[in-house]
C-alpha distance (Angstrom), angle and dihedral (degrees) to the residues before:
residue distance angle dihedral
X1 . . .
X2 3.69 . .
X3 3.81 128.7 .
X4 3.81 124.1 -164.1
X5 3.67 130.5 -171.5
X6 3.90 124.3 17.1
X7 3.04 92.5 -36.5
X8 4.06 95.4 77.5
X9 4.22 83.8 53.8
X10 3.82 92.3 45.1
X11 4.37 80.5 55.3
X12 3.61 92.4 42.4
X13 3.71 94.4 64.3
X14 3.58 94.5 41.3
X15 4.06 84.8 57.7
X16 3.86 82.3 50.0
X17 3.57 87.2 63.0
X18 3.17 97.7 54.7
X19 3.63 101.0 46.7
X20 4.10 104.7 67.4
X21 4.20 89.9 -179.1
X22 3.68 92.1 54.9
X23 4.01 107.7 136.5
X24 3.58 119.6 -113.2
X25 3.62 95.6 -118.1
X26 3.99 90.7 61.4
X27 3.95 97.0 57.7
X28 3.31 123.0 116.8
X29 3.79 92.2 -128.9
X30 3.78 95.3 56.9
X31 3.67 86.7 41.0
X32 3.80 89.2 61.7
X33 4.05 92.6 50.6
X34 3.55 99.9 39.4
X35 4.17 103.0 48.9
X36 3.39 100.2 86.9
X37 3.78 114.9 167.2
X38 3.60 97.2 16.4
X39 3.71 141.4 30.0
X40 4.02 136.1 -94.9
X41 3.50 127.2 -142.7
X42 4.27 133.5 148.7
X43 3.28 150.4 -110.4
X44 4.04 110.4 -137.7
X45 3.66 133.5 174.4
X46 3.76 133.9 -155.0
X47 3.72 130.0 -150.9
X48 3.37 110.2 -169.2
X49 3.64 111.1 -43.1
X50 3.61 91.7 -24.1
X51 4.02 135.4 85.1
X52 3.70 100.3 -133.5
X53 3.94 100.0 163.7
X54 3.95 140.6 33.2
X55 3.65 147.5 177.3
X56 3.97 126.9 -162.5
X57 3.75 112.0 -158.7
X58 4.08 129.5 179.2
X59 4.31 107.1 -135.0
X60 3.88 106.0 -155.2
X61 4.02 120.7 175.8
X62 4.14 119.7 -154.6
X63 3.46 105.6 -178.4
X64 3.59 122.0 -50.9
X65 4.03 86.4 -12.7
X66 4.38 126.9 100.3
X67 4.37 108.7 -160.5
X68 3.50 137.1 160.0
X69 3.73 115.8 -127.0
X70 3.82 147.8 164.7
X71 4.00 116.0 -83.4
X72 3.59 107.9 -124.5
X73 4.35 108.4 -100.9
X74 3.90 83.3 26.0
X75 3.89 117.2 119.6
X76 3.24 107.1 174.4
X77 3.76 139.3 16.4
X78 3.97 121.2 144.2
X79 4.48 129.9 117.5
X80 3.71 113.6 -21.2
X81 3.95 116.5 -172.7
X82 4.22 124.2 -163.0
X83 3.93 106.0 -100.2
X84 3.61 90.4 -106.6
X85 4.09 98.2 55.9
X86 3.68 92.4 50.9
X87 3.30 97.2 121.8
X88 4.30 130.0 114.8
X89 3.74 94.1 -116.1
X90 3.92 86.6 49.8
X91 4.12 97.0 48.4
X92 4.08 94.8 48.1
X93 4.19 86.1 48.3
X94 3.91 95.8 38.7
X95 3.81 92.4 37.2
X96 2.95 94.7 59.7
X97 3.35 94.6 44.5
X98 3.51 89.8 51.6
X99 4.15 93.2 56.7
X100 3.94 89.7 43.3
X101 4.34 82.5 68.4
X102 3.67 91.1 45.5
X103 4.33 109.2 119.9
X104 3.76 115.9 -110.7
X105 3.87 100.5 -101.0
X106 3.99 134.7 150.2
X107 3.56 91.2 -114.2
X108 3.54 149.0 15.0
X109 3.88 131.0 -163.1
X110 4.14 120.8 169.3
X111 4.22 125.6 157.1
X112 3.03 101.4 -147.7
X113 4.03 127.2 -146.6
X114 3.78 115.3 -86.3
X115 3.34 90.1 -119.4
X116 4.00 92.5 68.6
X117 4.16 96.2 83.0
X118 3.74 91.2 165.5
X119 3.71 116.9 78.9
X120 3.87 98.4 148.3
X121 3.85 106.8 106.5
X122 3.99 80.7 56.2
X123 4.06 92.0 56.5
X124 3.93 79.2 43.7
X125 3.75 87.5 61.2
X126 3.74 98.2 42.0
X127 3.37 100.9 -92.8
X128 3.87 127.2 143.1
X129 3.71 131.2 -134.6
X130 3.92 132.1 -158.7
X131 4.18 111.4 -171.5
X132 4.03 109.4 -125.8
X133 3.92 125.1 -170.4
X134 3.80 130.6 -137.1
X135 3.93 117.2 174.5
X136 3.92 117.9 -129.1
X137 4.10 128.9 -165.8
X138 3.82 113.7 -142.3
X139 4.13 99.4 -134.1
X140 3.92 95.1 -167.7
X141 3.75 90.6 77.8
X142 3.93 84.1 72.1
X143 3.93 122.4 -121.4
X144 3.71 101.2 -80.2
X145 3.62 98.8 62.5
X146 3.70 85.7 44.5
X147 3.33 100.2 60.0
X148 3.82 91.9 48.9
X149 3.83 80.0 60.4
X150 3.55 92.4 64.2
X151 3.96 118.3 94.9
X152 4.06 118.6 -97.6
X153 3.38 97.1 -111.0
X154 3.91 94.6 43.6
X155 3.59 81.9 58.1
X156 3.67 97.0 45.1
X157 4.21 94.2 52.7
X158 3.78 90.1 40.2
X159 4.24 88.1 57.0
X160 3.96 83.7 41.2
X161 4.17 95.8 50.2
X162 4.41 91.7 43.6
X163 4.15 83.0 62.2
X164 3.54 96.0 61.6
X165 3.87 106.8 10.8
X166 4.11 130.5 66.3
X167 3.78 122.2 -169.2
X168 3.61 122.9 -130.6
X169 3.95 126.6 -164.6
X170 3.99 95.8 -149.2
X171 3.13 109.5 82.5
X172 4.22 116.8 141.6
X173 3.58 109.8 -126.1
X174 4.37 87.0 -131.3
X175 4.06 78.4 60.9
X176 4.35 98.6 48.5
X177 4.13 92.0 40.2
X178 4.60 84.6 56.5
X179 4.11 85.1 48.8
X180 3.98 86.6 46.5
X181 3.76 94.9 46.4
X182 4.01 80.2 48.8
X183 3.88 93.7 67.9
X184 3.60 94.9 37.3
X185 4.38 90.5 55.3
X186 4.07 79.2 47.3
X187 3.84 90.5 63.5
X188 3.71 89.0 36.7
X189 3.72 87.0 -122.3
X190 4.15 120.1 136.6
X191 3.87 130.4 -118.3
X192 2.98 109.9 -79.0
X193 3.58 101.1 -162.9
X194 3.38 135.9 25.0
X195 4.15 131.3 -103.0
X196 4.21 91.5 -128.2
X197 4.28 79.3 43.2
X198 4.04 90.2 55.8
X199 3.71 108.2 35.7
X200 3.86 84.2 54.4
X201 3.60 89.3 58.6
X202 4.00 91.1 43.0
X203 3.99 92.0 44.3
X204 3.86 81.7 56.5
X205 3.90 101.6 48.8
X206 3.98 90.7 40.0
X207 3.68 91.3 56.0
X208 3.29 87.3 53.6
X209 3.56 90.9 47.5
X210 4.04 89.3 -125.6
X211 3.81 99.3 129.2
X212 3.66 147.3 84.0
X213 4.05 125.8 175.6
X214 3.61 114.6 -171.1
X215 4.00 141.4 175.6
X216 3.27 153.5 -157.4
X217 3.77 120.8 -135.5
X218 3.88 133.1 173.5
X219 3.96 126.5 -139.0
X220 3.54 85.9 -83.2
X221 3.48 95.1 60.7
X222 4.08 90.7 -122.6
X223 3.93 100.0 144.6
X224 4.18 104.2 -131.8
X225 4.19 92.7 179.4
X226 3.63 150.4 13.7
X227 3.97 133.0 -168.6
X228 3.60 123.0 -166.8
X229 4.46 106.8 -159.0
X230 3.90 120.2 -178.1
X231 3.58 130.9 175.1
X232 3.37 155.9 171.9
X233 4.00 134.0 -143.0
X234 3.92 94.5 -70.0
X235 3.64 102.8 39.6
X236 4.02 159.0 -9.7
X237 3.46 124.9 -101.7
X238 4.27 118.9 -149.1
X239 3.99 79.4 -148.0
X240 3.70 108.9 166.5
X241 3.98 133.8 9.3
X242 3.63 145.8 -165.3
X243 3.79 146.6 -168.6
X244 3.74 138.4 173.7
X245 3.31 103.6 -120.7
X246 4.26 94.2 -136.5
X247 3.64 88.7 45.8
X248 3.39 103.6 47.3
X249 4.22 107.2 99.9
X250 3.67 83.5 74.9
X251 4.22 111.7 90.9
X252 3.15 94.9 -120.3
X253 3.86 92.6 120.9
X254 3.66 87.1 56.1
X255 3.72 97.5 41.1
X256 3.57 85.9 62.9
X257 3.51 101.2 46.7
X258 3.84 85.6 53.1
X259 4.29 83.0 49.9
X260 3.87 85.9 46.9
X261 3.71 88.2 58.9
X262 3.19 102.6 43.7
X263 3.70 94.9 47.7
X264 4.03 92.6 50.5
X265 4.06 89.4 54.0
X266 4.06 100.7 37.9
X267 3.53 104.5 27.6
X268 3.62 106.1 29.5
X269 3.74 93.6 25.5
X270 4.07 98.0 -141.9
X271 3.50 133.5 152.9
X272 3.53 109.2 -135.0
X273 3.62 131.9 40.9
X274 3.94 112.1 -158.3
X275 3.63 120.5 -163.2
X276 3.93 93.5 -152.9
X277 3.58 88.7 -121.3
X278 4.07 137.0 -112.6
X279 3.43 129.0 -160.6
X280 4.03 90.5 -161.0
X281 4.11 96.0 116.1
X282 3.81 99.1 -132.8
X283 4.35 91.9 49.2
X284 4.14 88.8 41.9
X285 4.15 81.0 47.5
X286 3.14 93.1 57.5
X287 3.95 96.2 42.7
X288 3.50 88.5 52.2
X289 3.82 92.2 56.2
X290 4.11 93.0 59.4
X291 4.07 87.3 66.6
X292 3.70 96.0 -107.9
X293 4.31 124.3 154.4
X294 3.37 116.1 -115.3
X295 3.88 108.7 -116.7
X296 3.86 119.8 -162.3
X297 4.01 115.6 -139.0
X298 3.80 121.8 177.8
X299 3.84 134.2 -114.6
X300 3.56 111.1 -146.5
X301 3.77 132.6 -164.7
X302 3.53 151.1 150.0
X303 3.85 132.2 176.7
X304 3.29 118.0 -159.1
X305 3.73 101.8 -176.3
X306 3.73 109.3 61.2
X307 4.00 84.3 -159.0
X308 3.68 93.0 66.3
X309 4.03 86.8 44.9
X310 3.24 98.2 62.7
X311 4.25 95.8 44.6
X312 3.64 85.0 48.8
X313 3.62 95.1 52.0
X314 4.17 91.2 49.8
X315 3.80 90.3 45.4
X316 4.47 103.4 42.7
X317 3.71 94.4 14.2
């Protein structure tokens, strides 16, 4: 059954509601800080009385052109399904479902949430897939034999950084978005988002009491790093970083990944720790080094106007 209007977001949160392991990225709140540009709204199908599936998608326009894309600060969207639907024979019927509510565009591009395994009915509807990796630490084996899953020489610079470097917990978000801008004039790359665009998405996640930013600082009080971990009531998310770039042979980046850790399992008391992946090989290097499992996730898209392929393909490559 198909909803228009306000009405389909008005059923969307009510599925929210309904769903406690819902990922961060797919509430409505975020939603509403992170689509910048464009506007979200969902796909959501009933069964009877109840909503038993859902879809979130972000509607931009460029010109003459309709797509679905990926909000900026948004990992993962894709198919959700109520915990008592998730079942095979209830993802190829809902799915499908799901993609019948989907807006006439020229494109569409979601990754969806590793815990979405099943992309068939997509392929089924001519969709295309490309497999993406995020690395994940298992917190219920407690933090000791963690740690001996780190690498030697993570361990080694993370012993080094704790001599000369504390971590504080009050950092002001104006403060952690100058250290990201830092790393991003390092790689002579530009902003890519605005300060009014990301205290609107940390307003949102602090209100909801979903955020952390932390640092480390030396006895001088020079700040070397910065980490920026949200979650939700599965798991932690290692979502945004930062270095100074003259500071930054010091550990503290891994010292605080080590902090990030240990804050997810003793503090928030979660069982997974998600590094928000990167397929960049000297990040995913260093992902790899912390002992984490390699967790597929799928990249789904579809264009249905050839046109708007082949601009796209000129303009992102």
């Amino acid at each position: 059954m198909q909803h228009n209007g306000p009405s389909r977001r008005l059923l969307y949160q009510q599925f929210c509601q309904q769903v406690p392991d819902l990922p961060v990225f797919a509430q409505p709140w975020y939603l509403d800080a992170v689509c910048e540009g464009g506007e979200w709204d969902a796909a959501v199908v009933r069964y009877g009385e109840l909503l038993v599936a859902a879809m979130p998608y972000f509607l931009k326009r460029k010109g003459p052109f309709r797509y679905l894309a990926m909000p900026y600060f948004c990992k993962y969207l894709g198919p959700y399904l109520h915990p008592e639907f998730r079942a095979l024979k209830f993802e190829h019927k809902f799915y499908e479902q799901l993609i019948g509510q989907l807006p006439n565009v020229h494109a569409i591009k979601q990754e969806f949430h590793p815990s979405a395994t099943n992309w068939l009915p997509f392929y089924w509807q001519g969709y295309h897939q490309t497999t993406r990796y995020t690395y994940q630490i298992d917190l219920q084996e407690g933090l000791d034999a963690i740690y001996q899953g780190f690498n030697r020489n993570v361990r080694r610079n993370i012993k080094k950084a704790e001599k000369v470097l504390t971590i504080r917990h009050d950092m002001a978000p104006e403060a952690f978005h100058r250290m990201v801008l830092l790393s991003f004039e390092r790689q002579g790359l530009s902003d890519p988002h605005s300060l009014e665009f990301f205290l609107r998405h940390d307003a949102a996640l602090a209100q909801h009491e979903s955020r952390t930013i932390f640092c480390a600082e030396d006895r001088q009080g020079r700040i070397h790093s910065a980490a920026y971990l949200i979650w939700d009531g599965l798991s932690s998310y290692y979502h945004l970083s930062g270095d100074d770039p003259e500071l930054r042979d010091s550990g503290a980046g891994l010292l605080l990944i080590r902090e990030a850790i240990r804050y997810t399992h003793e503090v928030l008391q979660l069982p997974v720790f998600d590094f928000e992946g990167s397929m960049i090989p000297n990040i995913e290097a260093i992902r790899r080094q912390f002992g984490g499992r390699q967790v597929p996730y799928f990249r789904v898209w579809k264009y249905p106007s050839k046109l708007f392929w082949v601009l796209d393909q000129i303009l992102n490559g």
